[in-house]
Each structure stands twice: as structure tokens, then as C-alpha cells.
Backbone as CSV, one residue per row, in Angstrom:
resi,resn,N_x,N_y,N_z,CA_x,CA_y,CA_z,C_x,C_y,C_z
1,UNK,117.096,112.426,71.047,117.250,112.869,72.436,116.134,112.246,73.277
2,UNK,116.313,111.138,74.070,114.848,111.041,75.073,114.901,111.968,76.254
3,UNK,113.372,111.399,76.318,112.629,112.329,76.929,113.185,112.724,78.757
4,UNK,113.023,113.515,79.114,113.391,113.212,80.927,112.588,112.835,81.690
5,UNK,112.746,111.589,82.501,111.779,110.938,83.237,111.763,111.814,84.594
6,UNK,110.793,112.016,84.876,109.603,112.664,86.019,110.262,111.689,87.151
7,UNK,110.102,112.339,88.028,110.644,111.409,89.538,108.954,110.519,90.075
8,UNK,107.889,111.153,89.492,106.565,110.055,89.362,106.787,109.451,88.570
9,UNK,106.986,109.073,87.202,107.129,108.120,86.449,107.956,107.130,86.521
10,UNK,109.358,108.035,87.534,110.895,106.647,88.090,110.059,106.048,89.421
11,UNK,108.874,106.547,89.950,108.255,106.189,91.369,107.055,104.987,90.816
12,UNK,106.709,104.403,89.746,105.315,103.950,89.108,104.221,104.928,89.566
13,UNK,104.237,106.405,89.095,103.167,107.237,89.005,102.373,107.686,90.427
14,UNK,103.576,107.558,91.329,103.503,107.800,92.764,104.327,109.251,92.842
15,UNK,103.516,110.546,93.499,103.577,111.566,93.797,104.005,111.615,94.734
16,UNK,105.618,112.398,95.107,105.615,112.993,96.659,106.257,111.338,97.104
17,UNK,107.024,110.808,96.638,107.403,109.191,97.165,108.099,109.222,98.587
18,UNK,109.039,110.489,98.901,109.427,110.939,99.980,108.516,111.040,101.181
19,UNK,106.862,110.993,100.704,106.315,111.152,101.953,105.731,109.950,102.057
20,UNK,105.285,109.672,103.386,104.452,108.039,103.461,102.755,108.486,103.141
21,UNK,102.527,107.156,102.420,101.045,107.553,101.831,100.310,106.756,102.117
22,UNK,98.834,107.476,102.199,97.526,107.033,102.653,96.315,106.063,101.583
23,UNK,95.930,105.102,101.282,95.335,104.533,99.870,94.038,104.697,100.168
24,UNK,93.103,105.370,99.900,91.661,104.871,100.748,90.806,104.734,99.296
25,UNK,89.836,103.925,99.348,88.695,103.171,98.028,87.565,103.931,98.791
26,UNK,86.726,104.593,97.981,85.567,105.346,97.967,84.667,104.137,96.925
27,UNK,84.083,103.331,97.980,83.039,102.055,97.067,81.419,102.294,97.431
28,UNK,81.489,102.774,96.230,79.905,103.633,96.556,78.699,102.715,95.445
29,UNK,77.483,102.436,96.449,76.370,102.070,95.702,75.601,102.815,94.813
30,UNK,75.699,102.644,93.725,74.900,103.428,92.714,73.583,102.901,92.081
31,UNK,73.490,102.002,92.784,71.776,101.198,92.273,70.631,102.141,92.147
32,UNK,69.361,102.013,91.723,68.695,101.739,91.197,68.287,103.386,92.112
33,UNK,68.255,102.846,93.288,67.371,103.096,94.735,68.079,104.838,95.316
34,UNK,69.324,105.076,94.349,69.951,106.157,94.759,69.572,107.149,93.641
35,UNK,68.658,107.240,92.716,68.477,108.110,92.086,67.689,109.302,92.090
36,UNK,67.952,110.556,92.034,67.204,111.449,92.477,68.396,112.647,93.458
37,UNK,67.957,112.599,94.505,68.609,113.818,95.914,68.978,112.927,95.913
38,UNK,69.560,111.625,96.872,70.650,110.683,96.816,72.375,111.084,96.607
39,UNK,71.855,110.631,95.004,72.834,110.768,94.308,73.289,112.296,94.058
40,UNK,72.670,113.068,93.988,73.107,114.698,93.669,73.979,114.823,94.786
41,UNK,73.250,114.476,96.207,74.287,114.717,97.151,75.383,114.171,97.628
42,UNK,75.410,113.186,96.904,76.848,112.222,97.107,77.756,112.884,95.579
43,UNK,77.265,112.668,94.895,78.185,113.732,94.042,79.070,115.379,94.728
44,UNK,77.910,115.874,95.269,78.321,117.455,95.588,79.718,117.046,96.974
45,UNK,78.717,115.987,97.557,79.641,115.348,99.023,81.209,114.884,98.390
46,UNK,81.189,114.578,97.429,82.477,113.714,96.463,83.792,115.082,96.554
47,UNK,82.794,115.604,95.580,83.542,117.312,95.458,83.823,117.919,96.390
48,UNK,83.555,118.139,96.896,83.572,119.239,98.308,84.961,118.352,99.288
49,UNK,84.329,116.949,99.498,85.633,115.994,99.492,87.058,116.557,99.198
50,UNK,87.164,116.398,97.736,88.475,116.796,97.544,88.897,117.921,97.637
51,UNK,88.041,119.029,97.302,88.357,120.436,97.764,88.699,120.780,99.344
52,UNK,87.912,119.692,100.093,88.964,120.103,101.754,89.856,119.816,102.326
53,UNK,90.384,118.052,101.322,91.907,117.686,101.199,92.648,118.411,100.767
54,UNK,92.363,118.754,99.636,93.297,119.618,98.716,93.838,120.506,99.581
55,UNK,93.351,120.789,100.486,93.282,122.195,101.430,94.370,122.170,102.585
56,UNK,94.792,120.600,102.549,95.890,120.404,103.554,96.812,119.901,102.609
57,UNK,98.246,120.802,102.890,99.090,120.290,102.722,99.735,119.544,102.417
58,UNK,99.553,118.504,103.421,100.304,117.314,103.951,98.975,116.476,103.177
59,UNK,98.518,116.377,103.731,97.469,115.477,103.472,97.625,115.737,101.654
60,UNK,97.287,116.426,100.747,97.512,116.847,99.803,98.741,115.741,98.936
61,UNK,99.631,115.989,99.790,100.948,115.147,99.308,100.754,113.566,99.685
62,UNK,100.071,112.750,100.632,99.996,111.695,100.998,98.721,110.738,100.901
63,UNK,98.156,111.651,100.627,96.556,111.111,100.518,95.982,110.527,99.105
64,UNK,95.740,108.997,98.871,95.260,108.728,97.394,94.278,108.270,97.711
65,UNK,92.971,108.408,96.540,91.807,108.232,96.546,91.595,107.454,95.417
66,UNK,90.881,106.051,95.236,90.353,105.520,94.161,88.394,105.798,93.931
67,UNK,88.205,105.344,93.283,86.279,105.260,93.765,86.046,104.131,92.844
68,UNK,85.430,102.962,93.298,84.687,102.364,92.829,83.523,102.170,93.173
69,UNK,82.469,102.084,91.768,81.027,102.513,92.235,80.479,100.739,91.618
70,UNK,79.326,100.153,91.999,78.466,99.170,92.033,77.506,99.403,91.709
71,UNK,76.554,98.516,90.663,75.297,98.350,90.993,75.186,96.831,90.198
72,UNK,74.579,97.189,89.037,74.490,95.314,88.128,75.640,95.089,88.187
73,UNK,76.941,96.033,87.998,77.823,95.980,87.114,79.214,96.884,88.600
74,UNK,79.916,96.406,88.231,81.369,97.116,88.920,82.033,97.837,88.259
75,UNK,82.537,99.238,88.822,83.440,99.751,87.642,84.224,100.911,88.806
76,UNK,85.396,100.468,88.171,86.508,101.380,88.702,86.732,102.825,88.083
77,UNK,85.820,104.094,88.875,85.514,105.085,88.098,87.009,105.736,88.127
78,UNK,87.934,105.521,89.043,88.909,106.290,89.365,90.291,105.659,89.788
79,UNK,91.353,105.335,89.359,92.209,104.424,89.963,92.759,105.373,90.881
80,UNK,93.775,104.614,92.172,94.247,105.782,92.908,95.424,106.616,92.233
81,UNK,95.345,107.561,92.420,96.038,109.119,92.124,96.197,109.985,93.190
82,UNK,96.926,110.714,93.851,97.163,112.048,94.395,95.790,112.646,94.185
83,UNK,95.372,112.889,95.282,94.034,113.590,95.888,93.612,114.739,94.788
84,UNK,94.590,115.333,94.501,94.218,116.453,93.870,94.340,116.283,92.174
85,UNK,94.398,115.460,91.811,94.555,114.623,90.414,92.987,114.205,90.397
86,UNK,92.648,114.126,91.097,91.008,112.961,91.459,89.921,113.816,90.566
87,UNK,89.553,112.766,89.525,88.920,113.686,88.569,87.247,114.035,88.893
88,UNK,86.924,115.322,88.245,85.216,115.543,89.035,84.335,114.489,88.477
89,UNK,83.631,113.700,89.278,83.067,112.719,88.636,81.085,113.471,88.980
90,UNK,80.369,112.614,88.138,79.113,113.052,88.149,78.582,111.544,87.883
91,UNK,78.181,110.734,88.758,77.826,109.195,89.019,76.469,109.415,88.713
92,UNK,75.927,108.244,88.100,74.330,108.137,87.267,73.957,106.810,88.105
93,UNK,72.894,106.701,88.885,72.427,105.506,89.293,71.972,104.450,88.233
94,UNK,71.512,103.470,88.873,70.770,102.332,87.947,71.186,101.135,88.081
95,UNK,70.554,100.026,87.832,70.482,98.787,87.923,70.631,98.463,89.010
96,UNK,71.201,96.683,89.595,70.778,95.951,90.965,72.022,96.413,92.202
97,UNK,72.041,95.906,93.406,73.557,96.496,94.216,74.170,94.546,94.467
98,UNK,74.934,95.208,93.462,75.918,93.797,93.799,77.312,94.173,94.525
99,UNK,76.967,93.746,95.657,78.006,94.053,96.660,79.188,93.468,96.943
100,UNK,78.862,91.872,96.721,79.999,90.931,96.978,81.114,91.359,95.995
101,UNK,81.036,91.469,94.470,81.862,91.618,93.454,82.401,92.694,93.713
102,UNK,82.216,93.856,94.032,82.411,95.529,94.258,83.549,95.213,95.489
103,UNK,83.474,94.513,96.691,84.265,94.504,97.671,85.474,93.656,97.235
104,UNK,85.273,92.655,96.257,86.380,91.831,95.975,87.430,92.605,95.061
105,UNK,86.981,93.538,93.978,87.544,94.409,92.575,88.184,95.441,93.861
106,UNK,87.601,95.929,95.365,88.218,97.379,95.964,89.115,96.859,96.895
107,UNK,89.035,95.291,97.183,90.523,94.685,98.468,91.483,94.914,97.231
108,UNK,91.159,94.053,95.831,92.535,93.783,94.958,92.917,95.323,94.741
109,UNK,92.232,96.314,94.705,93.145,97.108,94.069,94.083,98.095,95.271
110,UNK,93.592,98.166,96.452,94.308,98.381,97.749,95.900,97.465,97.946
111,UNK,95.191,96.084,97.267,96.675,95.439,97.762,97.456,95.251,96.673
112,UNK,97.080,96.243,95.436,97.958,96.088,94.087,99.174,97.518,94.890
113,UNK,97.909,98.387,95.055,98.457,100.030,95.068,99.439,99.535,96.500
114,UNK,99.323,98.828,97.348,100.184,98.522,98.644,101.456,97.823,98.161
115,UNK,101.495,96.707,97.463,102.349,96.536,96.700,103.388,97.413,95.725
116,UNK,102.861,98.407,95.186,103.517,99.394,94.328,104.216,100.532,95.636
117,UNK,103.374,100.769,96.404,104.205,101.647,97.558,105.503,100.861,97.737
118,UNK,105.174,99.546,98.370,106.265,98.856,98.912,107.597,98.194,98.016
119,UNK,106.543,98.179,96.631,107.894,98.274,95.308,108.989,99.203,95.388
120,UNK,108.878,100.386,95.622,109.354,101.302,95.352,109.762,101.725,96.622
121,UNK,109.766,101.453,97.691,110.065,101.922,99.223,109.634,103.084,99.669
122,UNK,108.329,103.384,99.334,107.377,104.280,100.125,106.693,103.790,101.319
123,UNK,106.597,104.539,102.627,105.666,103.626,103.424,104.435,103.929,103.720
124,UNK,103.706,103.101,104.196,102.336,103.670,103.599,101.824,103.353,105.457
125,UNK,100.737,104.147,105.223,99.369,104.033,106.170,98.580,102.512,106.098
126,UNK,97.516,102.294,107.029,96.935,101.251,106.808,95.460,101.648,106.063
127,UNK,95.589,101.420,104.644,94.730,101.864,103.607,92.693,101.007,104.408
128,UNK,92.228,101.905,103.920,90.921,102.382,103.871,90.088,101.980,102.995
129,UNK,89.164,100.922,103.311,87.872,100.834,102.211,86.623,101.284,102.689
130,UNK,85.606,102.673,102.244,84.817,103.544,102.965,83.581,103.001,102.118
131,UNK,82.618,101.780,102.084,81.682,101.454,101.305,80.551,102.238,101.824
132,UNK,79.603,102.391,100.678,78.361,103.521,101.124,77.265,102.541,100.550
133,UNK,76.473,102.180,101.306,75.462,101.571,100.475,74.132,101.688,101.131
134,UNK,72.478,101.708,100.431,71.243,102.163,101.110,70.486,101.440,100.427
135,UNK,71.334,100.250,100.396,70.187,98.644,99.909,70.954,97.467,100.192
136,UNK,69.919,96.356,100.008,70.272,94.847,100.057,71.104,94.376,99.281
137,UNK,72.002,93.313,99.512,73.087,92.852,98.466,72.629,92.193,97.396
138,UNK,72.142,92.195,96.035,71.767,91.275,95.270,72.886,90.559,94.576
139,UNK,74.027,90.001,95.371,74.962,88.780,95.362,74.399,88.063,95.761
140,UNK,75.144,86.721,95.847,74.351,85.591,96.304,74.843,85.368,97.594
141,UNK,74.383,84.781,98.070,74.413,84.462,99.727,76.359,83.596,99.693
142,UNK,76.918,82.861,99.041,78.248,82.466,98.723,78.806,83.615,98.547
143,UNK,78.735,84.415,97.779,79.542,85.762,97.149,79.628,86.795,98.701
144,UNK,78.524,86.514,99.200,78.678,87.630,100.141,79.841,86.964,100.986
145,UNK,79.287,85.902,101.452,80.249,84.875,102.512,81.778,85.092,101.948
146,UNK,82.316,84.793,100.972,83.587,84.799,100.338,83.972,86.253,100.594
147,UNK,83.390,87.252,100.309,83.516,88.794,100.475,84.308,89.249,101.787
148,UNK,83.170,88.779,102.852,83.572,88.422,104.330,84.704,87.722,104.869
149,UNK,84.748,86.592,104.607,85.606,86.047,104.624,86.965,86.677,104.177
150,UNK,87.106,87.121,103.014,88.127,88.359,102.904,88.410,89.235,103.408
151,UNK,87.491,90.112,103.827,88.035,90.978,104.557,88.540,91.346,105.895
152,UNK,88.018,89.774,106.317,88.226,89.556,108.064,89.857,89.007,108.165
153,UNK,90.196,88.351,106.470,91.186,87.973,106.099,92.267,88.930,105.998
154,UNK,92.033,90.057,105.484,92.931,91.100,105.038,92.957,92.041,106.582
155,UNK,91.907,92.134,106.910,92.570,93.268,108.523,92.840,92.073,109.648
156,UNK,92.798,90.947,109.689,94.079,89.859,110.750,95.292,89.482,110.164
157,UNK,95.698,90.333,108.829,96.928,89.982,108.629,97.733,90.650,109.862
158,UNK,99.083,90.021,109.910,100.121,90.839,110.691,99.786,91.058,111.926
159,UNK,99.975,92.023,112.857,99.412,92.440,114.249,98.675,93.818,114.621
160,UNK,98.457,94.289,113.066,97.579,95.746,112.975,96.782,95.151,111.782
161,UNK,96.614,94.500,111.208,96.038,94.156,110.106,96.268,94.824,108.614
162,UNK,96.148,94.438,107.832,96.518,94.742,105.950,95.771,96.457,105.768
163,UNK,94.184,96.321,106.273,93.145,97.655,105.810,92.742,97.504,107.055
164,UNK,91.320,98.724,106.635,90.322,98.740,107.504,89.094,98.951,106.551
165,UNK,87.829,98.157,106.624,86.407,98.432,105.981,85.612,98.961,106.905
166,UNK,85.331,99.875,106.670,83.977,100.655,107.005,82.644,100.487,105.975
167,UNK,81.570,100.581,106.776,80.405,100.409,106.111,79.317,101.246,106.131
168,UNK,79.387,102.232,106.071,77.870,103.559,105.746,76.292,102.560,105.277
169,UNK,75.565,102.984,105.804,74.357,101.945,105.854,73.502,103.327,105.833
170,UNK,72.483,103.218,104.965,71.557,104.247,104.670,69.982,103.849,104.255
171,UNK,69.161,104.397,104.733,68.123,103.799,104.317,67.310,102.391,104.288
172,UNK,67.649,101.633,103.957,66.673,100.396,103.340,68.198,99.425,103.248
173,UNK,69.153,99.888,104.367,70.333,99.276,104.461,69.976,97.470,105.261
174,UNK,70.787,97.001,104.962,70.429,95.719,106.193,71.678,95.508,106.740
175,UNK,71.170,95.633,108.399,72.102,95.870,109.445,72.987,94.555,109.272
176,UNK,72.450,93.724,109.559,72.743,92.286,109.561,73.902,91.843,108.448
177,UNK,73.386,92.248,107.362,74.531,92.191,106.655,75.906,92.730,106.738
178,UNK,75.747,94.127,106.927,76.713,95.108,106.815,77.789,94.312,108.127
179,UNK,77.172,93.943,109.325,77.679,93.110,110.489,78.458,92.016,110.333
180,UNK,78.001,90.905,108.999,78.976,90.018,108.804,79.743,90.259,108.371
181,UNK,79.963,91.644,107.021,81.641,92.089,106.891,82.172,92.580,107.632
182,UNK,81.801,93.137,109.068,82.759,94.274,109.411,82.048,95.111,110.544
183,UNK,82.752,95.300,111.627,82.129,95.680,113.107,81.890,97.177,113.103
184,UNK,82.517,97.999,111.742,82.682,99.209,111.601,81.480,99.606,110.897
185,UNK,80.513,99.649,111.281,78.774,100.221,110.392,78.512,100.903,111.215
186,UNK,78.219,102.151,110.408,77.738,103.566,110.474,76.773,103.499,110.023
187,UNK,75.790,103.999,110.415,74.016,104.171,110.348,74.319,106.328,109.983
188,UNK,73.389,106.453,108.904,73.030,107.691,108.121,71.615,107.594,108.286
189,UNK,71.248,109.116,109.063,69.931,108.806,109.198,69.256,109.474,107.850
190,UNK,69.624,109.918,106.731,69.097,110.346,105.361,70.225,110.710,104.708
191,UNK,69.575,110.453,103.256,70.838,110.818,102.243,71.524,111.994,102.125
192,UNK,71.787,112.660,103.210,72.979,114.026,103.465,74.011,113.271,103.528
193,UNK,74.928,113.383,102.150,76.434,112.670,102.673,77.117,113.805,102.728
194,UNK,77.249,115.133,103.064,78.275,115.763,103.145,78.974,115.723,104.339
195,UNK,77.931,115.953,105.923,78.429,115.486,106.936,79.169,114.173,107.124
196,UNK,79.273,113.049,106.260,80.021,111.841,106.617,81.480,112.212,106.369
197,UNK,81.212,112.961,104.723,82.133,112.957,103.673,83.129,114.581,104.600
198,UNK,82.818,115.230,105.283,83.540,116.250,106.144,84.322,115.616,107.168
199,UNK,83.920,114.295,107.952,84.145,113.641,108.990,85.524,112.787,108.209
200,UNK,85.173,112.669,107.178,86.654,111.699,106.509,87.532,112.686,105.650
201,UNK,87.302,113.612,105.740,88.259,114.655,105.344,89.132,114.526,106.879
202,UNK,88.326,114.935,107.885,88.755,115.036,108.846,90.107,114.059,109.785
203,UNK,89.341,112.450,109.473,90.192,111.374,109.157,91.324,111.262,108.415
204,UNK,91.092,111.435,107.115,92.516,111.684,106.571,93.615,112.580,106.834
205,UNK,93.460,113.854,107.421,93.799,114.418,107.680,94.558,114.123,109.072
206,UNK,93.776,113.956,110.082,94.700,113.010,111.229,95.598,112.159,110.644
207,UNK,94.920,111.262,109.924,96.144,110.269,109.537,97.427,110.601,108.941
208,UNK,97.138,111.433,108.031,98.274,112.221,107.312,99.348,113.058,108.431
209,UNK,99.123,113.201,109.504,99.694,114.401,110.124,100.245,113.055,111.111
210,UNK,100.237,112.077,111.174,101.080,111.346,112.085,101.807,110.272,111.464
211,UNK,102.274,108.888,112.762,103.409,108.723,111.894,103.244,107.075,111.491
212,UNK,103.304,106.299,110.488,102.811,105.261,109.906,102.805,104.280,111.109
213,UNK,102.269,103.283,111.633,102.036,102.336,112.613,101.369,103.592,113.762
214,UNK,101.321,104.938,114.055,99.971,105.306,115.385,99.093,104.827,115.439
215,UNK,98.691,105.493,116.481,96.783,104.902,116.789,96.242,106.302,116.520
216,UNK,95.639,106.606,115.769,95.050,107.953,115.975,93.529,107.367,115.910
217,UNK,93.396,108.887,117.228,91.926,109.409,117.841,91.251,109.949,116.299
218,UNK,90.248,109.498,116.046,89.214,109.968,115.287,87.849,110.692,115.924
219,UNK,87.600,111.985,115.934,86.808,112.638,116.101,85.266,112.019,116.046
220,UNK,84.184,112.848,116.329,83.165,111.908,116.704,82.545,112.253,115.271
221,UNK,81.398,110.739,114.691,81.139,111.360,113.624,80.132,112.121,113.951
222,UNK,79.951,112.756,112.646,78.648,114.485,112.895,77.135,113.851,113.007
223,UNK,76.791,114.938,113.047,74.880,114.408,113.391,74.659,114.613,112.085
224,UNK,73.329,112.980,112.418,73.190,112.902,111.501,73.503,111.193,111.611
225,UNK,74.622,110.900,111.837,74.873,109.781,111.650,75.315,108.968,112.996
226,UNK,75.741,107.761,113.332,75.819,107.115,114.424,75.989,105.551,114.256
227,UNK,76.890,105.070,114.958,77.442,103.835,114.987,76.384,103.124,115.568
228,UNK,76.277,102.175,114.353,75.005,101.146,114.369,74.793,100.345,115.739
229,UNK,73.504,99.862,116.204,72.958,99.872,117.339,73.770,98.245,118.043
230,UNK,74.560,97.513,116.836,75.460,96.425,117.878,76.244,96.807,118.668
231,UNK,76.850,97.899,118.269,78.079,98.341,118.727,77.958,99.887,119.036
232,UNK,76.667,100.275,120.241,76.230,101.819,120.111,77.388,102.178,121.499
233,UNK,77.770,101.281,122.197,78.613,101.423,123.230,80.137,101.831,122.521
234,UNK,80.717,101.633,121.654,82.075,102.013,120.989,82.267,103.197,120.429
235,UNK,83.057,103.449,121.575,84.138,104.470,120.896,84.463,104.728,119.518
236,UNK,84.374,105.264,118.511,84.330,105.484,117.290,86.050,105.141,117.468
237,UNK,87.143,106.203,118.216,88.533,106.546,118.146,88.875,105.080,118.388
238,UNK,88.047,103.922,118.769,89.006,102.689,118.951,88.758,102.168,117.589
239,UNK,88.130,102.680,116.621,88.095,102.057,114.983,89.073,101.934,114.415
């Protein structure tokens, strides 16, 4: 007698296929430099995370979360899953922040999981890469460039673009850098990530509640934090 296939397993392990879904990459620096309060609070910030998705509905049903974390080394702690599938993770700092490699491993797997929506005729949101980092890139000056170059590549696809990268800059961040990937850098004035990590609950949640191609208004982010000093004149909601 076989077994009965799951309407996720006839979907490639897509929950809720009836609703249109959200992909967002949680690419977090785990170097060297985050150990201690840092990291405790980006852990607790992680958790608390999914416990205020979980909390919507909608969002609940549409919302997938991957995390990939960086430092010597890249590693995909979490592939995307249904928000509430998202397993409790407890991240250990250490070694260098290699950034270039970390951004290249979190476009491919956005445009694998975009692909699998569109396999299957789900429609999706314009997926999300939320990088957190509170050091220098120890890629090489090519790796970074190629990085860039990608991603300026992936949001001028089409006439809304493929994603969107955001960049959290903390500490001993370099502005300059964060600037050549991406006009979207957020300045953290200390390692409290819960206020960021409330503000993108908040985000997803808009997004989830409207309808695939809107513009949605994004709320202002919380104190504490503030759109880096190139761009202190912008509207956060035109991001």
C-alpha cells in the first residue's frame, strides 16, 4: 500500500501553496568580534522573531525564513521553511567575516527557493536578504566587487527588481562598504538587535497582508537605529 502524499510534499515542501509567499535570508555575521552580549542578543532577537510571526496568521502561512550565518567559513544554518518550522538556533561566534562568499551562497538560495515557488505556481513577494554585520569584510577586494555587482544585478532585473538587500551595520561596521552593495544601510547604534528584529516582524507582516507587486509603507525603524548618514534624507517607506 503506498504511502499518501501530503499536498507539501505534491508542492516541493511548500506550505499553504494556495497562498503567495514571502522568502527572506537572515545573513548574519558571526565572527570573531560578536562574541559575548552580541551574540546572546541576536540569538534571543532570532527567537522572539519567530514567536511574533508565528503570531500572525497570514503572515504565519506566507512567510519563509532561511539564516545563513558567516565568518571564516559559510554555512546555511537553516534552509527556507514555513516560519513556524524555523528551528531554535543558538549561533557560536568565531573566526574572520567573510562577506563576499556569505552574499553569493544567500542570492543562490533566494533564486533556487524563487524558482521552486514559480515551479509549482505559487506567487511570491519580492524576497529579502536582511545581512547583519559589525565588522570589515575579510574577502578580497574582487570578491567583494563580484558580490556587488550581483546584487545590483539581481534587484535591476525586470521593472521592480528580482530581491531587495538590506544591510544592518553595527559597530566597527564600514560605511563605505556596506554603500557599494546597496543604498539600504541601517546604522545600529549597539548590539540591541531586538528593536531591528521587532521592526521586521513588522515588515513582514505588511508584506504578508497585501497583494504581490504593492508598494508597501514600512514603518519607521525603532530607536536605536537609523538610516546611514548617505542617505539620512530617505524615507525608509521608499525602500
Amino acid at each position: 500500500m503506498s504511502e499518501q502524499i501530503t499536498k507539501e510534499q505534491l508542492f516541493g515542501g511548500i506550505a499553504a501553496p494556495s497562498e503567495p509567499h514571502m522568502a527572506c535570508v537572515l545573513l548574519l555575521d558571526i565572527s570573531s568580534s560578536m562574541k559575548g552580549a552580541p551574540i546572546q542578543s541576536l540569538n534571543e532577537a532570532i527567537a522572539k522573531f519567530k514567536q511574533q510571526v508565528c503570531q500572525d496568521p497570514l503572515a504565519r502561512k506566507r512567510v519563509e525564513v532561511a539564516i545563513v550565518t558567516f565568518e571564516t567559513h559559510v554555512e546555511i544554518v537553516s534552509d527556507f521553511m514555513p516560519i513556524d518550522q524555523m528551528p531554535t538556533i543558538t549561533l557560536e561566534p568565531g573566526g574572520q567575516t567573510h562577506m563576499a562568499e556569505a552574499i553569493q551562497v544567500a542570492i543562490d538560495l533566494v533564486k533556487k527557493r524563487t524558482r521552486e515557488y514559480q515551479g509549482v505556481g505559487v506567487p511570491c513577494f519580492k524576497p529579502w536578504i536582511f545581512m547583519i554585520t559589525d565588522g570589515v569584510s575579510m574577502s578580497t577586494k574582487e570578491a567583494m566587487q563580484e558580490a556587488a555587482a550581483r546584487i545590483h544585478e539581481e534587484e535591476s532585473k525586470g521593472s521592480n527588481g528580482r530581491l531587495k538587500f538590506w544591510a544592518l551595520g553595527v559597530d566597527d561596521y564600514d560605511k563605505e562598504e556596506l554603500f557599494q552593495l546597496t543604498d539600504r544601510v541601517i546604522e545600529l547604534k549597539q548590539h540591541e538587535f531586538t528593536g531591528i528584529f521587532d521592526w521586521l516582524v513588522d515588515s513582514m507582516s505588511a508584506i504578508s497582508k497585501s497583494q504581490v507587486g504593492d508598494r508597501i509603507e514600512l514603518d519607521n525603524l525603532p530607536e536605536g537605529a537609523g538610516m546611514a548618514a548617505d542617505i539620512e534624507e530617505r524615507d525608509v517607506s521608499e525602500w
